[in-house]
C-alpha positions, 0 to 999 in steps of 0.5 A: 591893491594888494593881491589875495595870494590865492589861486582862483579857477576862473577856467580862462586863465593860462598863468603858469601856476594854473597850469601847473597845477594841471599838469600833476600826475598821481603817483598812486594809480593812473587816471586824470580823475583819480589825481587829484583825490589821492594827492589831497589824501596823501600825507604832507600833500596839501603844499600841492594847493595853491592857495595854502602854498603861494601867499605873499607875506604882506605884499612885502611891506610887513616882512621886507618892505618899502623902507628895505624896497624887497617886495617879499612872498613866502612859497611852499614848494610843491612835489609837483616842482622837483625832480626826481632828486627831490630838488627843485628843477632848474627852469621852475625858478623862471616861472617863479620870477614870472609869478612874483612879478606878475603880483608885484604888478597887481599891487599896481592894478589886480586885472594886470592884463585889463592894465596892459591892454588899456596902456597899449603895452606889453613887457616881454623879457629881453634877459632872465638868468638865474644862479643856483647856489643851494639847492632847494627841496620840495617841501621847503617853505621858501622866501622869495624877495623882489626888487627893481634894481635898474630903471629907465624910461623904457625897461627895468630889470628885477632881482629874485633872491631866494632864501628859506623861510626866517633863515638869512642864507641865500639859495638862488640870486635870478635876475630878469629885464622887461621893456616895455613895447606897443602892443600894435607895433611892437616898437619899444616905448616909454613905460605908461606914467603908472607903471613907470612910477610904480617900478621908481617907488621901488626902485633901489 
């Protein structure tokens, strides 16, 4: 199934982005309960919504998609994300690769944690680095292509490439491992037969 894109407040979900969203201070006046009406009265604000900033671009197979094996999202980037530079800060780009794995596994199955809980599993990193080449500004209308570029029957290792929306010059390259361990043991383990041949279908 192909993820919607759009943020739900379901009030049990601790993802990064429902979070951070959370975590918006206004730069108006003080006060959590004035934050959120003068962010949505402001100017250029409504990249701050989620679900007017985050949408995959057809789940990667209308824009780069499975004869290119690029899993694509287009993000705006919010204020929210950048430093006082204006540019993007550093650690951002890990929860990026988090939130577009996170989808690339609901292409797989939409409740990814009733998946992992039903298979046993969980998929803790074991390696996430990222290189910044230029930088990337809020406001910016981001390209965000996945791909599995390392398989075995217990781990996998995606790459994130970052580029501006329609341009071809590369901002950011981050690459991530995952393995794959019983929930109960915590003792690696062969991937479950759906996710192993998932990760192969897009294997590169």
């Amino acid at each position: 199934m192909r993820p919607s894109g759009e943020w739900r407040d379901d009030g049990l979900s601790t993802h990064p982005w429902q979070r951070g969203r959370d975590r918006i201070q206004s730069p108006f006046r003080s006060g959590a309960r004035s934050c959120r009406s003068n962010f949505l009265k402001a100017p250029l604000l409504p990249i701050l919504l989620l679900e007017e900033s985050w949408r995959p671009t057809g789940g990667g197979i209308e824009t780069h998609g499975m004869e290119e094996k690029n899993f694509s999202f287009t993000y705006r980037v919010p204020w929210s994300d950048a430093d006082p530079a204006g540019i993007v800060y550093f650690s951002r780009f890990f929860e990026y690769f988090e939130t577009v794995e996170f989808a690339f596994y609901q292409l797989l199955d939409e409740d990814v944690r009733r998946f992992l809980d039903e298979q046993g599993i969980w998929l803790p990193r074991v390696e996430a680095r990222c290189r910044y080449i230029h930088p990337i500004r809020w406001g910016d209308l981001i390209e965000i292509r996945f791909q599995v570029i390392k398989l075995t029957s217990r781990s996998a290792t995606y790459r994130f490439l970052f580029y501006r929306h329609r341009e071809t010059e590369l901002l950011a390259e981050g690459r991530m491992t995952v393995v794959c361990i019983d929930q109960k043991t915590f003792r690696a383990r062969p991937f479950p037969s759906p996710l192993y041949e998932h990760l192969r279908a897009w294997l590169r």
